[in-house]
BARO-8982 format. One record per residue: residue number from 1; residue in three letters; x, y, z of N, C-alpha, C in turn. Coordinates in pm, whole numbers, plus 50000, padded with zeros to 5 digits. Layout:
BARO-8982
R	i	aa	nx	ny	nz	cax	cay	caz	cx	cy	cz
R	NUM	ALA	X	Y	Z	X	Y	Z	X	Y	Z
...
//
This chain:
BARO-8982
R	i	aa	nx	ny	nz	cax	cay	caz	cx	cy	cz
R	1	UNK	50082	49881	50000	50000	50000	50000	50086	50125	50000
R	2	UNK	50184	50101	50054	50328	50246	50065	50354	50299	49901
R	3	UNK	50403	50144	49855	50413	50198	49710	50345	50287	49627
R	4	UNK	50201	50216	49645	50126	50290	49550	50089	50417	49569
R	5	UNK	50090	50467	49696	50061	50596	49754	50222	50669	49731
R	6	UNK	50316	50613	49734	50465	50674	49692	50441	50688	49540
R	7	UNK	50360	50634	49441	50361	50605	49325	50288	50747	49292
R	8	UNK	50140	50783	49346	50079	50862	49350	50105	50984	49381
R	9	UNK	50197	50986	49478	50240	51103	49542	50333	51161	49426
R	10	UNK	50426	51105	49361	50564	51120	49243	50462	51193	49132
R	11	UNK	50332	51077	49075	50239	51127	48953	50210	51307	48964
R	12	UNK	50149	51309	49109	50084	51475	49158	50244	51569	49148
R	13	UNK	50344	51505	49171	50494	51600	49194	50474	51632	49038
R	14	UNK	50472	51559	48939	50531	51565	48820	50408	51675	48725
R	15	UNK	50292	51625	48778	50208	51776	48746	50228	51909	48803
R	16	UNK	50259	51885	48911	50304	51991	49049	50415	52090	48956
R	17	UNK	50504	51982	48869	50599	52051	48855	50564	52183	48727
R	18	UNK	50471	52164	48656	50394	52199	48525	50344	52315	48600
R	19	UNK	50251	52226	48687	50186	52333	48735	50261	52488	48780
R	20	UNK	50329	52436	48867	50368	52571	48985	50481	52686	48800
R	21	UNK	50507	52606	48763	50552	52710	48640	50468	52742	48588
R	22	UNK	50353	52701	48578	50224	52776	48475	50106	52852	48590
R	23	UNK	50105	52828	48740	50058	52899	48833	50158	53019	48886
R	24	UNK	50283	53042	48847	50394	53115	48919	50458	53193	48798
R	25	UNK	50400	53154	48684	50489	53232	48576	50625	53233	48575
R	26	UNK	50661	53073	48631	50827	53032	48573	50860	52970	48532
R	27	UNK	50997	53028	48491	51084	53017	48385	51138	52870	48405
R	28	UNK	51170	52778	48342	51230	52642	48390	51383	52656	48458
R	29	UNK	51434	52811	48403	51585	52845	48439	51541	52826	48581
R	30	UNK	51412	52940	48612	51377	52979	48767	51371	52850	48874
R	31	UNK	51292	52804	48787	51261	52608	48869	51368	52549	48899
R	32	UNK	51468	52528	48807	51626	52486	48813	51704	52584	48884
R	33	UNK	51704	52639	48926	51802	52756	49078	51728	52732	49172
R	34	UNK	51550	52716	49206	51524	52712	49324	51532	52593	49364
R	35	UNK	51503	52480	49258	51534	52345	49344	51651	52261	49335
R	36	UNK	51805	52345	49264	51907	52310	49292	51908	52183	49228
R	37	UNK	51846	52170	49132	51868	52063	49040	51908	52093	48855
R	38	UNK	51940	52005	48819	51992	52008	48677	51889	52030	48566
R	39	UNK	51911	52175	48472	51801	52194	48379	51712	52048	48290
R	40	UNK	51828	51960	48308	51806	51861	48238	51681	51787	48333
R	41	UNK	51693	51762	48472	51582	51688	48560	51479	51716	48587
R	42	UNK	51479	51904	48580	51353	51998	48605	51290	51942	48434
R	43	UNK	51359	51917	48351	51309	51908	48202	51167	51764	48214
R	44	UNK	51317	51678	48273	51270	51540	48281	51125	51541	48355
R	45	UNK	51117	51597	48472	51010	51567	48536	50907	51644	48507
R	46	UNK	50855	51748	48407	50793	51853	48365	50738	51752	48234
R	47	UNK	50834	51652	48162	50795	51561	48044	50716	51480	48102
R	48	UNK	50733	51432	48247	50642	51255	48313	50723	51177	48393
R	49	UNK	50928	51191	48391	50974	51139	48395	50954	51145	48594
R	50	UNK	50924	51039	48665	50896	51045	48815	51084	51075	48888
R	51	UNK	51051	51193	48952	51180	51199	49114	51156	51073	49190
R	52	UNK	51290	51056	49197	51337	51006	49313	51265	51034	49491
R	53	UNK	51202	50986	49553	51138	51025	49712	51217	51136	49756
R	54	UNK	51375	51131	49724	51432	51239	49806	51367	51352	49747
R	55	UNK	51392	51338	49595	51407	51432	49524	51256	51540	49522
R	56	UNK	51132	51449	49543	51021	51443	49505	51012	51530	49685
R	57	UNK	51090	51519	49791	51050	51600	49871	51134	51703	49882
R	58	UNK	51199	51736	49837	51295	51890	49795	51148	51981	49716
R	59	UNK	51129	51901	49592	51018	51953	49567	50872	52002	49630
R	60	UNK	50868	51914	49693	50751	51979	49784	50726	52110	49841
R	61	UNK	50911	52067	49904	50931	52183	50023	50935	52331	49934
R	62	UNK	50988	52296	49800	50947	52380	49676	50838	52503	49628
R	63	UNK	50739	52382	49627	50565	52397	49626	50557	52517	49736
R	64	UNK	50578	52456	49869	50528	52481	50001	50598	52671	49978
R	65	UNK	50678	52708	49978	50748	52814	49964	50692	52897	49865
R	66	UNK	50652	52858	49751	50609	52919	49642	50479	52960	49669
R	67	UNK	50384	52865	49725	50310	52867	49792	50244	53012	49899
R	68	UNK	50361	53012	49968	50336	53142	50083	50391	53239	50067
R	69	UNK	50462	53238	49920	50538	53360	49872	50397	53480	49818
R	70	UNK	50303	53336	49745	50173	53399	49692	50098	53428	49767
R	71	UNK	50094	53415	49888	50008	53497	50017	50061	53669	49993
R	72	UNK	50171	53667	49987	50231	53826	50012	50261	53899	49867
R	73	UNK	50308	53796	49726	50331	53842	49607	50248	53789	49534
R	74	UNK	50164	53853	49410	50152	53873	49322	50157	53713	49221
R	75	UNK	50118	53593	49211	50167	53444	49153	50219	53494	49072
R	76	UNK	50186	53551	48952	50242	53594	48860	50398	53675	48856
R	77	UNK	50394	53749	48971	50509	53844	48978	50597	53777	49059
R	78	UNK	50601	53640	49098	50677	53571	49210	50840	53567	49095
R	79	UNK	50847	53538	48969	50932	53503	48884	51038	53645	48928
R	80	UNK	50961	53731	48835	51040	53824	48884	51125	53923	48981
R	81	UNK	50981	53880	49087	51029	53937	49243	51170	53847	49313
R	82	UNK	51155	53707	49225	51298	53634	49266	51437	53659	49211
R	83	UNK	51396	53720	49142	51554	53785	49018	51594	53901	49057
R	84	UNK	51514	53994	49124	51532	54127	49173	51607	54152	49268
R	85	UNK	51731	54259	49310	51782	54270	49380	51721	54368	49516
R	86	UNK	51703	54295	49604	51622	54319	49743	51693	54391	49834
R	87	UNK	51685	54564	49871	51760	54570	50037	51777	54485	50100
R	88	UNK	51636	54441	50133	51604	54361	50283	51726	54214	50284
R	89	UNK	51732	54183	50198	51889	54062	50173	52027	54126	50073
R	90	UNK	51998	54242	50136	52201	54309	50144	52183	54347	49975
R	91	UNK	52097	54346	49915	52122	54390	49705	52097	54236	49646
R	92	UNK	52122	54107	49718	52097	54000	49654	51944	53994	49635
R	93	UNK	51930	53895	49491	51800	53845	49475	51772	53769	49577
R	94	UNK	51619	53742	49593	51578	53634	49662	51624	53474	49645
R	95	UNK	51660	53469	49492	51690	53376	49446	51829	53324	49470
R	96	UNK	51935	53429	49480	52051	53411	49523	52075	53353	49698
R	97	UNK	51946	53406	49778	51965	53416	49902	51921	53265	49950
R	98	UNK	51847	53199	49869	51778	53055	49823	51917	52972	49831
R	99	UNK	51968	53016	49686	52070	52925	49678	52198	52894	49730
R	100	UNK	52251	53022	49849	52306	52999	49958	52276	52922	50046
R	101	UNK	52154	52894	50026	52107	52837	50184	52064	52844	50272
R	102	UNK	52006	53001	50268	51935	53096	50357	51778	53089	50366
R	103	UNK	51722	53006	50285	51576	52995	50221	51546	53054	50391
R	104	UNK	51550	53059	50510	51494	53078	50654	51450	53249	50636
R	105	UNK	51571	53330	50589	51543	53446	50517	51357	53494	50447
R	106	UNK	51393	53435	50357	51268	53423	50276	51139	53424	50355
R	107	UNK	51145	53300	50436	51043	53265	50555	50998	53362	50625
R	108	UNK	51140	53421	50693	51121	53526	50771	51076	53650	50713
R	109	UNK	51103	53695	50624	51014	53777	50551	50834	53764	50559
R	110	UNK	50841	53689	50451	50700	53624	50408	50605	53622	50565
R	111	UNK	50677	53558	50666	50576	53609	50792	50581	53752	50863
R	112	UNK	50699	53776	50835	50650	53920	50859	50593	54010	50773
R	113	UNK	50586	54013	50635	50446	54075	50592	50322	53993	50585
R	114	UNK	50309	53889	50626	50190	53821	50674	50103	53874	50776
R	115	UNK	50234	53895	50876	50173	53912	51041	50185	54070	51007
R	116	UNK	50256	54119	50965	50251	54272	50983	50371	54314	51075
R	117	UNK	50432	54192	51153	50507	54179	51282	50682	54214	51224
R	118	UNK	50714	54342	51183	50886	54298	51179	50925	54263	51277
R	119	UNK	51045	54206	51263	51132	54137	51374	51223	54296	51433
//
């Protein structure tokens, strides 16, 4: 029963992946920097081709981010608001601040114009 629900879960990632570029207005470059994978795999799994479990929960955590970015931005304008160079993270894009490793950044943002609450 694990399988098939692991099976199911990979099918929804691989639309997920279509999706959030055609709900987010991105670029496959954009998809490939935020989930630190190879243009070639973001390709693969956008064609049908199923992630790996690890891989398939990088993605999620993906979703989940993109997700609450669209609480505070614009779905459409999320592409660009990630390429843009931001005060609030020193002149780096959001996207740069991602691929350091900082994604907590991001977070912390996103709830504080949520809550209204700066830190």
């Amino acid at each position: 029963m694990g399988t098939v629900r692991r099976a199911n879960e990979s099918t929804h990632l691989v639309a997920d992946v279509k999706k959030l570029r055609e709900t987010y207005g991105l670029k496959q470059e954009t998809v490939t920097r935020l989930s630190g994978f190879s243009p070639r795999a973001v390709a693969n799994w956008a064609s049908g081709k199923q992630p790996s479990e690890a891989t398939a929960k990088r993605l999620r955590e993906m979703e989940r981010l993109l997700d609450a970015l669209a609480g505070v931005v614009e779905s459409k304008a999320i592409d660009p608001w990630l390429k843009r160079p931001n005060e609030v993270f020193e002149g780096s894009t959001p996207l740069q601040v991602i691929e350091r490793g900082e994604g907590d950044r991001i977070w912390r943002m996103i709830y504080e114009l949520a809550s209204g609450e700066p830190s």
